[in-house]
C-alpha positions as CSV (number, residue, x, y, z in Angstrom):
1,X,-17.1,-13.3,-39.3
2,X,-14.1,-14.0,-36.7
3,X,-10.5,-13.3,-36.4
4,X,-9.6,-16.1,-34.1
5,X,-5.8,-17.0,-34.6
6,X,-4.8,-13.8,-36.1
7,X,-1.5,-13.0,-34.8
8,X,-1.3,-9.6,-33.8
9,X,1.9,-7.0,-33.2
10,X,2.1,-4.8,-31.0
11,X,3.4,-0.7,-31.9
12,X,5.9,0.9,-30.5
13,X,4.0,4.1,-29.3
14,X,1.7,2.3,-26.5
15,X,4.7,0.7,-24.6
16,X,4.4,1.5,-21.3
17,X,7.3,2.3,-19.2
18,X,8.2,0.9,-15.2
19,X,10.2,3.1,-13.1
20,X,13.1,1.3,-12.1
21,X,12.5,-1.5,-9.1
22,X,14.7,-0.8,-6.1
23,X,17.0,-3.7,-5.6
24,X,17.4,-3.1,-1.4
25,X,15.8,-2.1,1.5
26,X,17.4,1.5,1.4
27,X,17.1,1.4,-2.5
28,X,13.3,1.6,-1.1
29,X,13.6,4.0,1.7
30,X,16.4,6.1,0.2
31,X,14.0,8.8,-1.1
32,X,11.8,9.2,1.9
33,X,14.9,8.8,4.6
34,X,17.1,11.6,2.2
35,X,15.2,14.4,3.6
36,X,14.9,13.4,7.2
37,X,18.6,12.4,7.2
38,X,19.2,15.7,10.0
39,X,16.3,14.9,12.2
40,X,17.0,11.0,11.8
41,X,21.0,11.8,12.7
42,X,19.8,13.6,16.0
43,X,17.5,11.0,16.9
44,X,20.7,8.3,16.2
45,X,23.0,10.8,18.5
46,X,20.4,11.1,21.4
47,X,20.1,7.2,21.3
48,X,24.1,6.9,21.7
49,X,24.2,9.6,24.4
50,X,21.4,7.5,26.5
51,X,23.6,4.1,25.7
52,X,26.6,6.0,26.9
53,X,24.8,7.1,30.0
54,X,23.7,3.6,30.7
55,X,27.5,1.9,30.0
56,X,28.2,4.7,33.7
57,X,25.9,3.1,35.9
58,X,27.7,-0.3,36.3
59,X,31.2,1.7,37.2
60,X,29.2,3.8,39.6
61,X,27.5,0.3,40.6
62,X,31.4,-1.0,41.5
63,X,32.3,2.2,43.4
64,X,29.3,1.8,45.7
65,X,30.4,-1.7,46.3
66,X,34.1,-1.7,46.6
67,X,34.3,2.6,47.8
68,X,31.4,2.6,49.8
69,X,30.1,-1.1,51.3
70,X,33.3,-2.6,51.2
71,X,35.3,0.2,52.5
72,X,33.0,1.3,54.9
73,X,32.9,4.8,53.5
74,X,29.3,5.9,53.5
75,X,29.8,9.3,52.2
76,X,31.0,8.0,48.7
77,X,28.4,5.4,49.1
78,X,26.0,8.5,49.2
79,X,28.3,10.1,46.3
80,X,27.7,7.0,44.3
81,X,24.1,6.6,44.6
82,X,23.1,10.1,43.8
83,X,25.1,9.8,41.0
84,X,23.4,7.3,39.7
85,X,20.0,8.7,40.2
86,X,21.1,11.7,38.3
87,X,22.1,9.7,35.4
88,X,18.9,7.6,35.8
89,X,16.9,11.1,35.5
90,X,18.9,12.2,32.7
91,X,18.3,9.6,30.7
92,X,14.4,9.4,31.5
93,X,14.4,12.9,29.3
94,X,16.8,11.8,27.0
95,X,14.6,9.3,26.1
96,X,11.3,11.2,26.2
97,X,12.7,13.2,23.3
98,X,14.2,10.7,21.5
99,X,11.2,8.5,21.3
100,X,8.8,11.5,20.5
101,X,11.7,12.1,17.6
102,X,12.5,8.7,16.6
103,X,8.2,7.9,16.3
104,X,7.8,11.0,14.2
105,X,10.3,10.8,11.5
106,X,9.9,6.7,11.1
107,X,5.9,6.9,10.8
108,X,6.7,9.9,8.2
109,X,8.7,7.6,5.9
110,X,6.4,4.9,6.5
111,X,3.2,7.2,5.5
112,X,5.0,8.6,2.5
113,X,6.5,5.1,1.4
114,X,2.5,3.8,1.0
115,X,1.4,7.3,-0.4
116,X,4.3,6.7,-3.1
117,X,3.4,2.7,-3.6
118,X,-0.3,3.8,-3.7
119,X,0.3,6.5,-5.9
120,X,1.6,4.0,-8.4
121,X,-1.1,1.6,-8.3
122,X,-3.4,4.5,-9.4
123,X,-1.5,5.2,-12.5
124,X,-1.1,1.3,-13.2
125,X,-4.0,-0.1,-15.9
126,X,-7.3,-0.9,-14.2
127,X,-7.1,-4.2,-15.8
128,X,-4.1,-5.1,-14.2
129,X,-5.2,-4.3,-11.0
130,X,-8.3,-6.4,-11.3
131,X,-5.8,-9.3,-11.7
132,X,-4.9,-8.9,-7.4
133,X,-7.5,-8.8,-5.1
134,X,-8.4,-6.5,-3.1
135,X,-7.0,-8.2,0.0
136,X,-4.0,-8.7,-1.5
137,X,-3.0,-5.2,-2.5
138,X,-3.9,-3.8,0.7
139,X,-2.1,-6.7,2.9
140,X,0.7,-5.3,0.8
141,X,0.1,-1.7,1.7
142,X,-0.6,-1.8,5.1
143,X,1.3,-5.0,6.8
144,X,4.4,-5.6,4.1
145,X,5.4,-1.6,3.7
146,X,5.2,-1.3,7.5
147,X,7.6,-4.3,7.5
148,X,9.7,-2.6,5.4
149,X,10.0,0.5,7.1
150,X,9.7,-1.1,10.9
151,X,13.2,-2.6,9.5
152,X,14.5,0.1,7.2
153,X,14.6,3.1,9.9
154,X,15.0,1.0,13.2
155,X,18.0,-1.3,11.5
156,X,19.8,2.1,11.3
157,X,19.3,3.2,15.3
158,X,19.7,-0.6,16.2
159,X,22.7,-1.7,14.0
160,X,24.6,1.7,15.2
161,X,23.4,1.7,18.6
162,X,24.2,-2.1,19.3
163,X,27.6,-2.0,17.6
164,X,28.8,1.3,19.8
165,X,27.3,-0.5,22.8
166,X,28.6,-3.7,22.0
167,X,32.5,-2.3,21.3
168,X,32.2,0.2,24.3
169,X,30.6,-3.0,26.7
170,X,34.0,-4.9,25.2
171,X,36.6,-2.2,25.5
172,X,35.1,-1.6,29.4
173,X,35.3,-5.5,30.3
174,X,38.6,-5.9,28.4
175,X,39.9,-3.2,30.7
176,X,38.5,-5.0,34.3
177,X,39.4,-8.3,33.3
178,X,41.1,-9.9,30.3
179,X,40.8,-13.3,31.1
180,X,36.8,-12.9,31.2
181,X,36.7,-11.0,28.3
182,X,38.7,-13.9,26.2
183,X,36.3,-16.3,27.8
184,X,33.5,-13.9,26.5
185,X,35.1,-13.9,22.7
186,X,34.7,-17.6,22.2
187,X,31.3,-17.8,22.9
188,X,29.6,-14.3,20.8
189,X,29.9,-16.2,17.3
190,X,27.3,-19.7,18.6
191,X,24.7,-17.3,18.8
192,X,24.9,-15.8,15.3
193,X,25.4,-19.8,13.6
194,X,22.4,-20.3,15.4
195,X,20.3,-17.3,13.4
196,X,22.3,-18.2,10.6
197,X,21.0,-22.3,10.6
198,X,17.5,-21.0,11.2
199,X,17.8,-18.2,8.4
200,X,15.7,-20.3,5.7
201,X,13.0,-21.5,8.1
202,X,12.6,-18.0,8.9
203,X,12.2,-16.5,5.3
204,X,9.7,-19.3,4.1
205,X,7.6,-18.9,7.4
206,X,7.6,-14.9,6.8
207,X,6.2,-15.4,3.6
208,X,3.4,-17.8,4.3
209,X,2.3,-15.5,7.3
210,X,1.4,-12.7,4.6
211,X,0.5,-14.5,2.4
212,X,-2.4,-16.1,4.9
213,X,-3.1,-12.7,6.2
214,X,-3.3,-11.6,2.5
215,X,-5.7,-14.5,1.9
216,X,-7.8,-12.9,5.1
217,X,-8.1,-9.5,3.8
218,X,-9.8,-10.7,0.3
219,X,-12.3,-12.6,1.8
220,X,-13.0,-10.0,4.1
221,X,-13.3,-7.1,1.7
222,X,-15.2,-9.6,-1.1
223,X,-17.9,-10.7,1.6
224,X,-18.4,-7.8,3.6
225,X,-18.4,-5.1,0.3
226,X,-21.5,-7.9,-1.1
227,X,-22.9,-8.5,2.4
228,X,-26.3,-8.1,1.0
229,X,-25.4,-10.7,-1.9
230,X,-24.8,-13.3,1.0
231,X,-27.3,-12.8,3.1
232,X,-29.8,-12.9,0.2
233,X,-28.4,-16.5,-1.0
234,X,-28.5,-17.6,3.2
235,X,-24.7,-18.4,2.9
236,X,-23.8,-16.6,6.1
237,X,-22.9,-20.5,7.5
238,X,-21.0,-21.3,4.9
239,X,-19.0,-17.8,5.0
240,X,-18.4,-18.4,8.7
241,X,-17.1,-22.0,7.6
242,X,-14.9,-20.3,4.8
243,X,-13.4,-17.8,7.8
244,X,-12.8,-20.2,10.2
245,X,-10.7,-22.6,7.6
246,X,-8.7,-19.3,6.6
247,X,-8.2,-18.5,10.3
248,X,-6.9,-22.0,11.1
249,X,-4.7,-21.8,8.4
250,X,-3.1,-18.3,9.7
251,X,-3.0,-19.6,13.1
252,X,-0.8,-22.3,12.2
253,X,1.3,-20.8,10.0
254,X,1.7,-17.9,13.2
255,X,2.1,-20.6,15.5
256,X,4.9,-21.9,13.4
257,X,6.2,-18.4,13.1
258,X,6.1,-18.0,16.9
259,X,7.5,-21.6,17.7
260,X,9.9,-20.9,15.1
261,X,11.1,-17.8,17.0
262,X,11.0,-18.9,20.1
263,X,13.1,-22.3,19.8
264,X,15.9,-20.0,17.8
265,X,15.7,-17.2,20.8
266,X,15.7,-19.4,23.3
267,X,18.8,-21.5,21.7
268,X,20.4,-17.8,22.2
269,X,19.6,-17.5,25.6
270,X,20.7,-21.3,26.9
271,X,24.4,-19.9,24.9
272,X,23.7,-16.9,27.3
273,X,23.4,-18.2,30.1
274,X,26.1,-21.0,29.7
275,X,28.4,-17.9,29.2
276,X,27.1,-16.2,32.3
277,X,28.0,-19.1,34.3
278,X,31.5,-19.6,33.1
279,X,31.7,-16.1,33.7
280,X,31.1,-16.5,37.4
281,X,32.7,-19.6,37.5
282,X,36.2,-18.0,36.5
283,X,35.6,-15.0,37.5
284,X,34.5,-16.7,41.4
285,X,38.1,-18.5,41.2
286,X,39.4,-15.3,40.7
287,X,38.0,-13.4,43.5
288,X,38.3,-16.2,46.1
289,X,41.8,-15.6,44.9
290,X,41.8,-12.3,45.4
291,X,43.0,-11.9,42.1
292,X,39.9,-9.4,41.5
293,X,37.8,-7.3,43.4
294,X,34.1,-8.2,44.1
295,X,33.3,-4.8,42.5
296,X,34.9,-5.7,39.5
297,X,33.3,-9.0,39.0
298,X,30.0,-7.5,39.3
299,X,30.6,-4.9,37.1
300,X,32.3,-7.0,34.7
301,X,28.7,-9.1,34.7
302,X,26.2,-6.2,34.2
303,X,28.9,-4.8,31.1
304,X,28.5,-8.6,30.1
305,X,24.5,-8.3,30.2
306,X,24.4,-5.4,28.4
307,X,27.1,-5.9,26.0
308,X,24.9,-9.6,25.3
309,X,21.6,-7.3,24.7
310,X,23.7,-5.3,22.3
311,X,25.0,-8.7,20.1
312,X,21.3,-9.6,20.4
313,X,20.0,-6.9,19.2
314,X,22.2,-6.8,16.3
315,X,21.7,-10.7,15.4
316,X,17.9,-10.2,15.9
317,X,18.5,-7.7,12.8
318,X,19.7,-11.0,10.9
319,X,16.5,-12.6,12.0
320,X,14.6,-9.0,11.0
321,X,16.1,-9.2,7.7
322,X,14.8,-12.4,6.4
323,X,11.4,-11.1,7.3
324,X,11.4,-7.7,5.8
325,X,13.3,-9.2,2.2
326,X,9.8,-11.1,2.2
327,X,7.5,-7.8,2.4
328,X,10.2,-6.2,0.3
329,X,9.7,-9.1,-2.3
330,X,6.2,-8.4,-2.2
331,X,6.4,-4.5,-2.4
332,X,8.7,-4.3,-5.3
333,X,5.6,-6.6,-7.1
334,X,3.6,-3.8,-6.8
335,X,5.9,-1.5,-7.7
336,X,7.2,-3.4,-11.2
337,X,3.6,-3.2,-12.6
338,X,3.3,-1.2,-15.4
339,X,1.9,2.2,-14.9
340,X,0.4,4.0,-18.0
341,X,3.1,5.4,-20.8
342,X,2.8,9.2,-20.4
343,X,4.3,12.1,-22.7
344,X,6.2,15.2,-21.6
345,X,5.0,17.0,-24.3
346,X,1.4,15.7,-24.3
347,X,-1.7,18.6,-25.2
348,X,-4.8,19.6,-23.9
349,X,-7.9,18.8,-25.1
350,X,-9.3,21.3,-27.3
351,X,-13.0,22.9,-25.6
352,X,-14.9,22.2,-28.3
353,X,-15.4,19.4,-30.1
354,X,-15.1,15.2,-29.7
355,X,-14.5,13.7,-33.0
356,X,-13.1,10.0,-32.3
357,X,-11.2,8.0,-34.6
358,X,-10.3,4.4,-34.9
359,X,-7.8,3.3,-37.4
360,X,-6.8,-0.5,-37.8
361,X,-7.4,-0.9,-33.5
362,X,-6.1,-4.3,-32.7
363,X,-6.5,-6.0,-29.0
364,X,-5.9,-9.2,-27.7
365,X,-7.4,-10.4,-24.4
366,X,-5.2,-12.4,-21.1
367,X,-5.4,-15.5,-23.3
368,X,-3.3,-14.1,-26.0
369,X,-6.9,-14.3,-28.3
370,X,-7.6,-11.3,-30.5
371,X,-10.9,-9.7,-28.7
372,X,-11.1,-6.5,-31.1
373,X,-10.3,-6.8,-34.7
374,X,-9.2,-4.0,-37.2
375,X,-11.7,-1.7,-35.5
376,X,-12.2,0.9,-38.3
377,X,-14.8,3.9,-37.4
378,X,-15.1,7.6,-37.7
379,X,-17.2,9.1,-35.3
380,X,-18.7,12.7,-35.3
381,X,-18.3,15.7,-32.7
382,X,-21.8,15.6,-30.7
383,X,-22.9,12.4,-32.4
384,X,-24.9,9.9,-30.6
385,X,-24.5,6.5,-31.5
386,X,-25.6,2.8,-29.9
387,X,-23.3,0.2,-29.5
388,X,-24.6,-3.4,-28.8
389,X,-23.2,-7.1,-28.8
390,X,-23.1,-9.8,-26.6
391,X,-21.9,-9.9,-23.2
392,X,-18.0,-10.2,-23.5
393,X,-17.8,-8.8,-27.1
394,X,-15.2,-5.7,-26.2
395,X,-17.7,-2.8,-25.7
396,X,-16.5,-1.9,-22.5
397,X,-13.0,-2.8,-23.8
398,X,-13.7,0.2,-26.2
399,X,-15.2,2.5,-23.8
400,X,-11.3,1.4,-21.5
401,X,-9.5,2.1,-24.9
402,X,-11.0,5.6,-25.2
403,X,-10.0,6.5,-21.8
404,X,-6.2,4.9,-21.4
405,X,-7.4,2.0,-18.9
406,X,-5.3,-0.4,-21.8
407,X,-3.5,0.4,-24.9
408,X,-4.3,-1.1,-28.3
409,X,-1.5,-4.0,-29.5
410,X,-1.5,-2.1,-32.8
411,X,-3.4,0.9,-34.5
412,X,-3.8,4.3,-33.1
413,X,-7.2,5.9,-31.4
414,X,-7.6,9.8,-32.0
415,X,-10.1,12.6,-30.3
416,X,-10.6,15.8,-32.4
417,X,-7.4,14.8,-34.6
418,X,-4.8,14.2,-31.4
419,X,-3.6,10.6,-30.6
420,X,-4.6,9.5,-27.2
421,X,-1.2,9.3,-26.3
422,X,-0.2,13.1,-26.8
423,X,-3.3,14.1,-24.8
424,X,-2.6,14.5,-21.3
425,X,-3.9,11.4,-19.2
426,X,-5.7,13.4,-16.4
427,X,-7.1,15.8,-18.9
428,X,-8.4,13.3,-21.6
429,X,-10.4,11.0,-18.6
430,X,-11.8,14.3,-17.6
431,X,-13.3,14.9,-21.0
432,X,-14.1,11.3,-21.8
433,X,-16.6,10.0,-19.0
434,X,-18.1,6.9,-18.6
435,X,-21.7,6.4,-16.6
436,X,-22.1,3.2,-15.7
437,X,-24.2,0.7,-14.4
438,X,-23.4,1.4,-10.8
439,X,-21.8,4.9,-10.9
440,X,-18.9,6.0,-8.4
441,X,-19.8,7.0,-4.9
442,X,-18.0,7.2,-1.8
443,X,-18.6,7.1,1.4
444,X,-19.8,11.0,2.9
445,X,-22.1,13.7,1.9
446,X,-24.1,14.0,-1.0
447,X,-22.1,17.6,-1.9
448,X,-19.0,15.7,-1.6
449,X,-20.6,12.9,-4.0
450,X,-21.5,15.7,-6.2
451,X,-17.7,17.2,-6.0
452,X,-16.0,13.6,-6.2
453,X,-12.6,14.4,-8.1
454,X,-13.4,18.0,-9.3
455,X,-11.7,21.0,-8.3
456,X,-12.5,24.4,-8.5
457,X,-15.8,24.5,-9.1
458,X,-18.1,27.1,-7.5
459,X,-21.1,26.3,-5.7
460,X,-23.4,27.8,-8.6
461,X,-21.9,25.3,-10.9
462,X,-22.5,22.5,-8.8
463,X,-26.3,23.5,-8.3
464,X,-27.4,24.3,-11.5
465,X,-25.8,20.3,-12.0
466,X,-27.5,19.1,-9.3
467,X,-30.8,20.7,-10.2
468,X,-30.4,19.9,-14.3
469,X,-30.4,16.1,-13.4
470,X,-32.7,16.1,-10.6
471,X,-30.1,15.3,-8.2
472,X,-31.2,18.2,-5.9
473,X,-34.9,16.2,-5.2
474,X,-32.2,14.4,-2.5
475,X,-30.9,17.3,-1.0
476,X,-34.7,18.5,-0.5
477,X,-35.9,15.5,0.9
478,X,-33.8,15.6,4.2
479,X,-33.2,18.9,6.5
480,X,-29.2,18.2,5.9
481,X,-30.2,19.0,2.5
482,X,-26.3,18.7,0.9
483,X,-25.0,17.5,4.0
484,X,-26.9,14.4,3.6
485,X,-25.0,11.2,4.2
486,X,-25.4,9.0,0.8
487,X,-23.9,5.8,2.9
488,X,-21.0,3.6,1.5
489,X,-21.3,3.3,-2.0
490,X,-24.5,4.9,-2.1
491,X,-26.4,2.3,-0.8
492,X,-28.9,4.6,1.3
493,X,-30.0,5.6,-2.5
494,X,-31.7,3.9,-5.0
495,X,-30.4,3.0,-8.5
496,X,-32.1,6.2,-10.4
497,X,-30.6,8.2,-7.4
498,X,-27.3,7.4,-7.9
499,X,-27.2,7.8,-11.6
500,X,-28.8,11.6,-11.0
501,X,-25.6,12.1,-8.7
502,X,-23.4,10.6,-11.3
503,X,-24.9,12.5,-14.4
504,X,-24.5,15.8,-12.2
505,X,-20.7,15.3,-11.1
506,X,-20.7,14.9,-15.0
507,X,-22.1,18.1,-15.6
508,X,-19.9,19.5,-13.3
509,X,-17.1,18.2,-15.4
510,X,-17.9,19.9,-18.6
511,X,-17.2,16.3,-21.1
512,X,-16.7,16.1,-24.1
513,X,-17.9,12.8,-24.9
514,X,-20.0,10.4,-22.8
515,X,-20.6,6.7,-22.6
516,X,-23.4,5.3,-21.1
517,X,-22.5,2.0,-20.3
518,X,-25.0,-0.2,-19.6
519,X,-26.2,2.8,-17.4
520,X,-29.7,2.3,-16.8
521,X,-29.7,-1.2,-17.2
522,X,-30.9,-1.8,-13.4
523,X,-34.1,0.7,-13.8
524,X,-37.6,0.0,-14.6
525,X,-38.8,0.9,-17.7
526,X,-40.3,4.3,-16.9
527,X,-37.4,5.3,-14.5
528,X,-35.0,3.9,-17.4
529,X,-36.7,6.7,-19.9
530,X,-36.5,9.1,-17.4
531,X,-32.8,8.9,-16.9
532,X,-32.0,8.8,-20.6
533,X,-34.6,11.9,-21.1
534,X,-31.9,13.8,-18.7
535,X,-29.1,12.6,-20.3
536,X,-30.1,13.5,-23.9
537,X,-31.3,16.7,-22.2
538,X,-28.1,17.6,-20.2
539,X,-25.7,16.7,-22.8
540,X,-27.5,17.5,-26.0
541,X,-24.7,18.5,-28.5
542,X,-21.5,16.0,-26.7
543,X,-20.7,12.7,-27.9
544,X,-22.5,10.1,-27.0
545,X,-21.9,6.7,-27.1
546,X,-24.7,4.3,-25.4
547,X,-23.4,0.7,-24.8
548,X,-26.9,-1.7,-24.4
549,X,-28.0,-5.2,-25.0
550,X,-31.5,-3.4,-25.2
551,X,-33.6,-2.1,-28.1
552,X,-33.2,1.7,-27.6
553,X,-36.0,4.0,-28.8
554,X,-33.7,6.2,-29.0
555,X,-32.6,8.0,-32.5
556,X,-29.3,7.7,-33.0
557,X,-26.7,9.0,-35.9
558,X,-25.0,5.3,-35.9
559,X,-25.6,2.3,-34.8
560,X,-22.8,-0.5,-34.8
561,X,-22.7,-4.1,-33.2
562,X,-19.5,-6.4,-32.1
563,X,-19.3,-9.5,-33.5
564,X,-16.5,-11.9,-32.7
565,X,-14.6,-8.7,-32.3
566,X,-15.3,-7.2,-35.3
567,X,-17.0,-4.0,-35.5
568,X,-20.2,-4.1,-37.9
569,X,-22.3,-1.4,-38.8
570,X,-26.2,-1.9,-39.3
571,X,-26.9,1.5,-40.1
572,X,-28.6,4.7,-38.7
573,X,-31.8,4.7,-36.3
């Protein structure tokens, strides 16, 4: 029996909902900047009064020339130059605190920005997360959101800086020399066409360059998390073959990137210097002339200089731009992903209990195939029933159903009488668990292994756990006793000591209903009925639903088998 080419429809109550996807770069940042907008303001006015500091010292530059050198007056030559050291002094504090500001509330934004994207990804659908690597998705969190923000919350201090600069440079050099500053006016708009021409380049490059370093970060993460896997097939020459292609491919892409940059900068610069010497030129005629003072001319140069780092720093924003609408691209991708449909007024599980229901449970798989089919089954509180089928039949997809990693396309799934969707989505994977074949761990102690996600629990509970499921023989057999490092993911354990650990945070968590899927699978025979002994032991009297290609031993109320995606029942033990 099949239902291949059943079309099925999917209910209304499962749709999940997307917050809406920011359409700018502040659309982004808005949120995090809103309550920093004080702080961020004072770091924007210290920045000013350091640029308006700066603008002083060419003046003072001119009155040492033209009061104190040329008019042979030393004592406002001395006047001048302590002046200026003041001002130099001034602005080395200024700048102290505004960096130390400036650093603070930017790396807050970016911090929260990924705690907010990251959040989100935990509430998205397992399944659809297994569709990105895990290169990807953190390429996305680290490098693109620090993009993002590097642009968001320095744009602002740039932009406003540069323009103030840039208009106060101008008003200064319109007021020493008109002609000059006419002569400046006609040549400011070559260097922005020249960002503009470029802007295209510059946005395709951006996105290859993260998209290679994406491409890095997956085969990092996929060779080093199975080191053992490669070393055991002797591929470590072909992995170090695989790297090197990657990193020849990121090189050239951040060699293009660089050349890229540095042909557009330097097509700046030639336009600056071209101006600086037309500057001189004129501005030479005019003082041979004595239509100008040397003082002036000078001044009028370094106002020149810094009013041409001002325009540059507000056309490299142009330049910035097209990079960070890239990462931005790439950030709102993560952020349109569907995270699980929750309800307001969703319930608690009851204490007692774990009755499951499945009523007409349709599902189709990424190829638009149905994979389950009219699942029908009633399933007792503290029954324990054996599920079994072939390797890709849906079991698992069951065990995900029962615990909101995906949504049925039709029918409706029920514990102790509630739909899954009015039970609370932290509360109903709390009281549905799943053991699997290589159980959770993370990197630190074995107490934090045995704590892993659960909060207030006493340190009675947790050792009456640890001792119920034998988890405690670890603690004994090293003098850090629950101190003891368990390694990363476990892997200074064996298989039958990581499922102890597993079964005890379990124990800790008070479930209602457990699957064992494919749990012991890994084990010898004896260590196999060892395990199971504990778990019909610890959780005598919960649901229990064992997923296995094995013949169990095991009595069981029900057993049931998938078939094409169809749910068949072949009785009791």
């Amino acid at each position: 029996m099949n239902c291949q080419g059943v079309r099925i429809r999917r209910s209304q109550p499962y749709v999940s909902s997307t917050p809406d996807s920011p359409h700018s770069l502040y659309g982004l940042l808005g949120p995090h900047l809103k309550s920093r907008l004080g702080r961020f303001g004072l770091a924007l006015a210290i920045g000013l009064a350091i640029a308006g500091l700066g603008a002083a010292q060419p003046l003072l530059t001119r009155a040492v020339i033209d009061q104190g050198l040329l008019a042979r007056n030393y004592t406002r030559l001395a006047e001048a130059c302590f002046a200026i050291l003041a001002l130099a002094l001034v602005s080395f504090f200024l700048g102290a605190w505004h960096r130390r500001l400036y650093v603070k509330v930017s790396g807050e934004v970016l911090f929260e920005l990924r705690e907010r994207v990251y959040a989100h990804l935990l509430a998205v659908s397992p399944r659809q997360l297994q569709q990105r690597t895990t290169g990807d998705l953190v390429s996305r969190l680290d490098g693109d959101i620090a993009e993002v923000q590097r642009f968001g919350t320095d744009a602002a201090a740039a932009a406003i800086s540069g323009a103030l600069g840039l208009v106060g440079a101008y008003a200064v050099m319109a007021l020493l020399s008109w002609r000059l500053t006419l002569l400046v006016t006609v040549f400011l708009p070559l260097q922005w066409l020249i960002r503009h021409l470029a802007r295209p380049r510059i946005e395709q490059n951006a996105r290859d360059v993260r998209a290679q370093a994406a491409n890095v970060g997956s085969f990092l993460v996929e060779t080093l998390g199975n080191a053992r896997g490669v070393m055991g097939a002797a591929a470590e020459a072909f992995e170090q073959r695989r790297l090197g292609n990657l990193h020849a491919n990121y090189l050239q892409r951040v060699i293009h990137q660089q050349m890229l940059g540095y042909f557009v900068g330097s097509a700046a610069a030639i336009t600056g210097h071209l101006l600086t010497i037309a500057v001189f030129l004129v501005g030479g005629w005019l003082t041979v002339h004595q239509r100008m003072s040397l003082g002036t001319l000078i001044a009028f140069v370094t106002f020149l200089s810094r009013g041409a780092g001002s325009a540059g720093s507000i056309l490299g924003l142009y330049t910035g731009l097209q990079r960070a609408r890239v990462s931005l691209g790439r950030i709102e991708d993560l952020l349109k992903m569907r995270a699980v449909a929750t309800n307001a007024n969703a319930m608690s599980l009851p204490a007692t209990g774990g009755a499951i229901s499945f009523k007409h449970v349709w599902l189709k798989g990424r190829d638009s195939q149905p994979l389950l089919c009219d699942i029908n089954v009633e399933i007792n509180s503290g029954a324990k029933i054996r599920l079994s089928g072939v390797s890709g039949a849906g079991k698992s997809t069951m065990a995900d159903l029962l615990r909101r990693f995906l949504d049925p396309d039709s029918g409706e799934i029920r514990i102790d009488g509630l739909r899954l969707d009015h039970i609370r989505l932290g509360d109903l994977r709390r009281r549905v668990v799943v053991v699997e074949q290589t159980p959770m761990l993370i990197s630190g102690t074995l107490w934090e292994n045995l704590t892993y996600g659960l909060d207030d629990v006493s340190t009675d509970e947790v050792m009456i756990a640890a001792q119920q499921s034998g988890a405690d023989q670890i603690a004994k057999a090293s003098p850090l006793g629950y101190q003891v490092e368990v390694g990363e993911r476990g892997v200074g354990l064996s298989s039958g000591q990581r499922q102890r650990i597993a079964i005890a945070r379990l124990l800790v968590g008070d479930p209602l209903i457990v699957i064992l899927d494919e749990a012991t699978n890994a084990l010898d025979q004896p260590s196999r009925s060892e395990i199971e002994a504990v778990i019909d032991q610890c959780f005598a009297g919960r649901t229990r639903i064992v997923i296995s290609h094995h013949d169990e031993a095991s009595t069981f109320d029900a057993r049931y088998r998938l078939d094409d995606g169809v749910l068949l029942s072949v009785g009791p033990s």
